[in-house]
C-alpha positions in Angstrom: 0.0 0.0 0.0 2.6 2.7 1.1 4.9 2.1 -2.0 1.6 1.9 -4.8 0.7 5.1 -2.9 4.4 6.7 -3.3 4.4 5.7 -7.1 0.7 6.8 -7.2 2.0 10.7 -6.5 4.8 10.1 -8.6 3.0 9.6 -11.7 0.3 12.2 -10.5 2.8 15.5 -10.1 5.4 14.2 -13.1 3.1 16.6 -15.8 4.1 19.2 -13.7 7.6 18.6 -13.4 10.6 19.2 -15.6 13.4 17.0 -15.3 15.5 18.8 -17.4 16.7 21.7 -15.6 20.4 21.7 -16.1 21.5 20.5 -12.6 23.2 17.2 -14.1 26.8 18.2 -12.8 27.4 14.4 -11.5 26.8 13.2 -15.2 29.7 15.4 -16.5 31.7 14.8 -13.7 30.8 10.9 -14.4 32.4 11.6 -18.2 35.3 12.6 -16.5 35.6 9.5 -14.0 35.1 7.7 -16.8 38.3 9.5 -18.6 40.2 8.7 -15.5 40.0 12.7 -14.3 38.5 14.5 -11.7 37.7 17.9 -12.7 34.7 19.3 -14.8 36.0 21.7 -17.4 33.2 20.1 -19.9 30.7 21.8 -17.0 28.8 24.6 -20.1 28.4 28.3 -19.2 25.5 29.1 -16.8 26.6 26.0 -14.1 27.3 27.0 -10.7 28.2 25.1 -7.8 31.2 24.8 -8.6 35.0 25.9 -7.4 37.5 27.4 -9.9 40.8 25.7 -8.7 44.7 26.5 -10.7 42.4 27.0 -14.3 39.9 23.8 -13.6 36.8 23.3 -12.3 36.0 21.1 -9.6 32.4 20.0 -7.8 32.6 20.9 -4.0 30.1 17.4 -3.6 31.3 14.1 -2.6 32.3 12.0 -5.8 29.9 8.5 -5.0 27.1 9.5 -6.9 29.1 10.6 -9.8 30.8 7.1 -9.5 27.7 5.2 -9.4 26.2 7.1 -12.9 29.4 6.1 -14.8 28.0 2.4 -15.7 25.0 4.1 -17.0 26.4 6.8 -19.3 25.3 5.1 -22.5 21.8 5.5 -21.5 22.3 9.4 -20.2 24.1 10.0 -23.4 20.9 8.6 -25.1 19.0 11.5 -23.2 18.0 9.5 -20.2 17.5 12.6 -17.8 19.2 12.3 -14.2 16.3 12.5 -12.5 15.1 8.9 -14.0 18.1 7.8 -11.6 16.4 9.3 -9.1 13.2 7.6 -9.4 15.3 3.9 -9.9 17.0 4.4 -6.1 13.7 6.3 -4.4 11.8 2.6 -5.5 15.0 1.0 -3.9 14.6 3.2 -1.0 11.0 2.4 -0.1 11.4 -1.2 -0.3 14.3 -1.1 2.2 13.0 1.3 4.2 9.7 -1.1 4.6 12.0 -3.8 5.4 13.7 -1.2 8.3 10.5 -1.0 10.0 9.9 -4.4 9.5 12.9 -5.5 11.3 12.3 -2.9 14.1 8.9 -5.0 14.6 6.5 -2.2 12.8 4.5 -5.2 11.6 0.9 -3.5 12.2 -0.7 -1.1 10.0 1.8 1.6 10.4 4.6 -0.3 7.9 2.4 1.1 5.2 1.5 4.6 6.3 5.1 5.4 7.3 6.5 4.9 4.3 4.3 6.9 2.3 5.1 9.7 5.2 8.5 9.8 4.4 8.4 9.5 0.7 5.5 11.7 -0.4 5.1 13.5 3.1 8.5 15.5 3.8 11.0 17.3 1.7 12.1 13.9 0.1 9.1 14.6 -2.7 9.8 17.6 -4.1 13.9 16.4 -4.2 13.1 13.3 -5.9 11.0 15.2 -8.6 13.4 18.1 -9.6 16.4 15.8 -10.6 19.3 18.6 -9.8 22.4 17.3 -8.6 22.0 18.7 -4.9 18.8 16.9 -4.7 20.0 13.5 -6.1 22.9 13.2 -3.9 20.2 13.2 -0.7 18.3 10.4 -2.4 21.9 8.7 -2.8 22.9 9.5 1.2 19.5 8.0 2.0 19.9 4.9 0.1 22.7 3.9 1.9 21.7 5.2 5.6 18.6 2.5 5.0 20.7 0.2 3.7 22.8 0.6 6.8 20.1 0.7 9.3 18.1 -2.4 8.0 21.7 -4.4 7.9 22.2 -3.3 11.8 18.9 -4.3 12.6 18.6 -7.8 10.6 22.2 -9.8 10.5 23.9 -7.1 12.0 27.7 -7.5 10.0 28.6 -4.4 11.4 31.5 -4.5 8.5 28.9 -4.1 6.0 26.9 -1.5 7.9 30.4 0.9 8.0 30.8 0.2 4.1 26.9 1.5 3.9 27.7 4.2 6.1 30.7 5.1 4.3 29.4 5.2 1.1 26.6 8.0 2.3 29.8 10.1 4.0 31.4 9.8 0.4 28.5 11.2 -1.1 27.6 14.1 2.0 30.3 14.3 4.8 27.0 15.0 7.0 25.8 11.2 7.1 29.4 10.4 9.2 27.2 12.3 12.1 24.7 9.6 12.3 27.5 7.3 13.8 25.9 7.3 17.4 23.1 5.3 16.2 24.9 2.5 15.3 27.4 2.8 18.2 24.3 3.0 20.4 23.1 -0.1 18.8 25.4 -2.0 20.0 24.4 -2.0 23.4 20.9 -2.3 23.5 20.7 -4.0 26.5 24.2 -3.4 27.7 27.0 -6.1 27.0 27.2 -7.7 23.7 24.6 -7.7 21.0 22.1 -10.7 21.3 25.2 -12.8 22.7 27.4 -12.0 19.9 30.8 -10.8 19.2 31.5 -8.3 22.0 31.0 -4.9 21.3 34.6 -3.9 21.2 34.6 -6.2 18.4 31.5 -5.2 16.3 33.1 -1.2 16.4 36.7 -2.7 14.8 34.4 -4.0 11.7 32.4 -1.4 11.8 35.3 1.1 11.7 37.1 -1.3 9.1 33.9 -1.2 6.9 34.1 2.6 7.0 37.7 3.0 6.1 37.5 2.3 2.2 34.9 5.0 1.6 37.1 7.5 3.5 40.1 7.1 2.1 38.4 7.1 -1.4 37.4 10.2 -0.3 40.5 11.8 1.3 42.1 11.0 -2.1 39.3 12.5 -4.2 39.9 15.9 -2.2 43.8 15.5 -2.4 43.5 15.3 -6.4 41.4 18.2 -6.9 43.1 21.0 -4.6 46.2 18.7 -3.0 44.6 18.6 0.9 43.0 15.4 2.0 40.8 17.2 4.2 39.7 20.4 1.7 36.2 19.9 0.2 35.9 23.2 -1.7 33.0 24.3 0.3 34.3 27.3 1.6 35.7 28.0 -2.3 32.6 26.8 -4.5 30.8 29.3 -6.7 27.4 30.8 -5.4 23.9 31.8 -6.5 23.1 34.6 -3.8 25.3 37.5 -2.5 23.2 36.5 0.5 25.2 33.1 0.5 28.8 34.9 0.0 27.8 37.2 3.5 27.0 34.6 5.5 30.0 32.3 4.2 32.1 35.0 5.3 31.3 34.7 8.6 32.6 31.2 8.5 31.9 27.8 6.7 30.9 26.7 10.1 29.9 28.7 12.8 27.9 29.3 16.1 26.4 32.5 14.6 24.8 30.8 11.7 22.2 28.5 14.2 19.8 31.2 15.1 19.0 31.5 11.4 19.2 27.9 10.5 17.1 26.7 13.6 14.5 29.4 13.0 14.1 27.8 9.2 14.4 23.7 10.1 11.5 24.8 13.1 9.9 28.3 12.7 9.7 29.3 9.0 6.0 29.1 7.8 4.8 29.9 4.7 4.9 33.7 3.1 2.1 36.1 1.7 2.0 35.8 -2.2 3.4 39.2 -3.1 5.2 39.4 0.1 4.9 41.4 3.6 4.4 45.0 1.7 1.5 43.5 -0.6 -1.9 45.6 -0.4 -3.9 42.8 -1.9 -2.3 39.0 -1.7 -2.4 37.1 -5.0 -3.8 33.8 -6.0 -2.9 30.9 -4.2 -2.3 33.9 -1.6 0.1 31.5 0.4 3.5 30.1 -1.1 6.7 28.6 0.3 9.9 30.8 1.4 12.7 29.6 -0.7 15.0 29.6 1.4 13.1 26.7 3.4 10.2 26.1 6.0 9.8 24.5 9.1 9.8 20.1 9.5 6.3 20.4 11.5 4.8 23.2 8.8 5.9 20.9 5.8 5.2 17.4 7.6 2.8 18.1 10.3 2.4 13.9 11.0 6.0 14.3 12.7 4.3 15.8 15.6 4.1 12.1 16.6 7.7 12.5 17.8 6.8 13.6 21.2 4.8 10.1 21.6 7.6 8.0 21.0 9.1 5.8 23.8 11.8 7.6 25.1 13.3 4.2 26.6 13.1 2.2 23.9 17.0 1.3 22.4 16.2 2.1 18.9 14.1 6.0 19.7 17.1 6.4 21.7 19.4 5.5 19.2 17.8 7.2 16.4 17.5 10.3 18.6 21.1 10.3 19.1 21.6 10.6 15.2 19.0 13.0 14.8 20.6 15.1 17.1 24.5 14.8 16.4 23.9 15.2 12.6 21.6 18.2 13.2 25.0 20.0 14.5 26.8 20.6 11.5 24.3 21.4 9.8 22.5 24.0 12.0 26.2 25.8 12.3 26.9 25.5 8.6 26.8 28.7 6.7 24.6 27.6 3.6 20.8 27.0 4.2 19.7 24.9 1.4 18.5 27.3 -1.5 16.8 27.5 -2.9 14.2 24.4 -1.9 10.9 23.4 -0.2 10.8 22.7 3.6 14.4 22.5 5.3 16.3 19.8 3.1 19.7 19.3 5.3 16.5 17.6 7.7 17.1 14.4 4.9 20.6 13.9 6.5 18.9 12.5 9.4 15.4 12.0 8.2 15.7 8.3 8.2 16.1 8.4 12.1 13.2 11.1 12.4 11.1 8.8 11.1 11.7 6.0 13.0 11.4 8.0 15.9 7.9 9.0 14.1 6.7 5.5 13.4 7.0 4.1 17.1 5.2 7.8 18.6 2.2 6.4 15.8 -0.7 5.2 17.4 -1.2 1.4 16.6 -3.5 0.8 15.1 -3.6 4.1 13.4 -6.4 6.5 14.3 -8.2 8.7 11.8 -6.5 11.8 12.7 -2.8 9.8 12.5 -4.1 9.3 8.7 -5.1 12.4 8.3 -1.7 14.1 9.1 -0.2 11.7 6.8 -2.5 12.8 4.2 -1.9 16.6 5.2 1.8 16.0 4.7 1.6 14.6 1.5 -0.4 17.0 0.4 1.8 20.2 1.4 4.8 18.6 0.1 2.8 17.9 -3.1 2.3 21.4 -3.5 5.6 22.3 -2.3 7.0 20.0 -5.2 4.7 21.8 -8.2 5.8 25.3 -6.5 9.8 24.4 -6.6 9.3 23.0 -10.4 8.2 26.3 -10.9 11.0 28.5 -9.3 13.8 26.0 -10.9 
């Protein structure tokens, strides 16, 4: 039911949608893996997001998703648009992320409603359905936190779990802040997992499974600007001189959470016309660009509050929720332009965990009903960013 319903508003809001808009950067930068380099001088004229570096271009993002596009370049050359990529690992996505809640012994009604909560209820919509590079590599990060949850919950080979968790760091240094969860479930119940290897043990494979992603990605940095640890954040071309301000006050910084918190929790929707307006226009209400707030875009994750704050997994999946929320409440850039706070996707898997266990079960009429609100604001939210991009 949940993953007909998610394809159901896929296929309803895709005559709205254009999935050509130009943000492909990981398909040039896949040509360029391809050719063995790592720069994207083929990027045309009108690209940003990008860092000028000694006369080459270079993408600030991590390199995975790039990496994972290379095997399909014959169809992309063919005019397969990005987005279609998107769709392919959003399907994957849903049938993992049904097995998550499966494993964590969602068996009841809620397995279905939950899933069509994340997928067509929060800022993971409108992402999926403009295919720009920034969007895709969320979809990417999210495919491999499930991937790495559902492993941690099932057979637990907490060397495969890393190499998950590595591969979303690869893709957005961000997902290396959901660690905690996956330390924490390692002591559910204090001592060893389920009387198996020791803990001490389990945290070796699960550092060893991390390793290779890192590396890879020490060494992608080191070829484009010869520091393992430079990113090209804090070079990379910008869209607003609003960005370029508050980057100068520091890539990272304690002065940029006021702002950032205000927009993941506060932000509500703007006046069509804007504050100054004498008379608002048709649909009188629209989305600030620059983001709104989790509970005004997906009013069902109220059901946070419910959740059982004893149970081993809402503790766990707190703990990510709240370490990954660090860097990216002190980081400079806020997400523009997009609908609802997107950063929030870093640790959305975890939020909706915490979501699904606060659920009543068996779901009440009004539990439905804020699912159904929240797909239908992040429907419109979807149609409204097609629109701006």
């Amino acid at each position: 039911m949940g993953l007909s319903a998610c394809v159901i508003v896929l296929l309803a809001i895709w005559p709205f949608v254009d999935v050509s808009l130009g943000g492909d950067h990981y398909v040039f930068l896949a040509h360029r893996i391809a050719e063995g380099r790592v720069d994207v001088d083929n990027l045309p004229l009108g690209y940003g997001d990008y860092v000028l570096w000694h006369g080459h271009k270079y993408l600030p993002f991590g390199a995975l998703p790039a990496i994972l596009l290379v095997p399909f370049l014959p169809l992309l050359n063919l005019g397969l648009p990005m987005v279609v990529a998107g769709y392919v690992l959003t399907a994957v996505n849903a049938i993992v992320f049904f097995r998550v809640l499966i494993a964590a012994g969602i068996r009841d009604e809620r397995r279905y409603w939950v899933p069509l909560l994340y997928f067509g209820g929060t800022p993971y919509l409108s992402i999926t359905l403009v295919g720009i590079s920034t969007y895709f590599a969320h979809i990417v990060v999210t495919t491999f936190l499930l991937l790495a949850i559902w492993e941690t919950l099932g057979r637990r080979r907490m060397l495969l779990v890393g190499l998950c968790l590595g591969f979303a760091v690869a893709t957005r240094v961000s997902a290396l802040f959901t660690l905690p969860f996956f330390i924490r479930m390692m002591w559910p119940s204090g001592g060893s997992i389920h009387g198996r290897s020791a803990p001490s043990v389990q945290l070796t494979s699960l550092a060893g499974g991390l390793v290779g992603p890192l590396l890879l990605m020490l060494w992608y940095n080191y070829a484009r600007f010869g520091n393992p640890i430079e990113t090209g954040f804090g070079k990379a071309m910008l869209y607003s001189d609003v960005l370029y301000k508050a980057r100068s006050v520091g890539l990272f910084s304690a002065a940029h959470i006021p702002k950032n918190l205000f927009m993941m929790l506060l932000q509500g929707p703007q006046p069509v016309g804007g504050d100054s307006s004498a008379v608002l226009r048709f649909p009188y209400i629209e989305p600030s660009r620059w983001g709104m707030g989790l509970f005004f875009t997906s009013p069902a994750l109220l059901y946070i509050f419910r959740a059982p704050r004893r149970d081993p997994l809402v503790q766990a999946s707190w703990l990510a929720v709240l370490s990954t929320a660090v860097p990216l409440i002190t980081y400079y850039g806020i997400g523009y332009v997009q609908f609802g706070y997107r950063y929030a996707l870093d640790f959305m898997p975890f939020l909706i965990l915490v979501a699904a266990f606060g659920m009543p079960a068996p779901m009440t009429p009004r539990a439905r009903a804020l699912v159904a609100a929240s797909v239908v604001i992040n429907l419109w939210g979807a149609v409204t960013l097609a629109v701006w991009l």
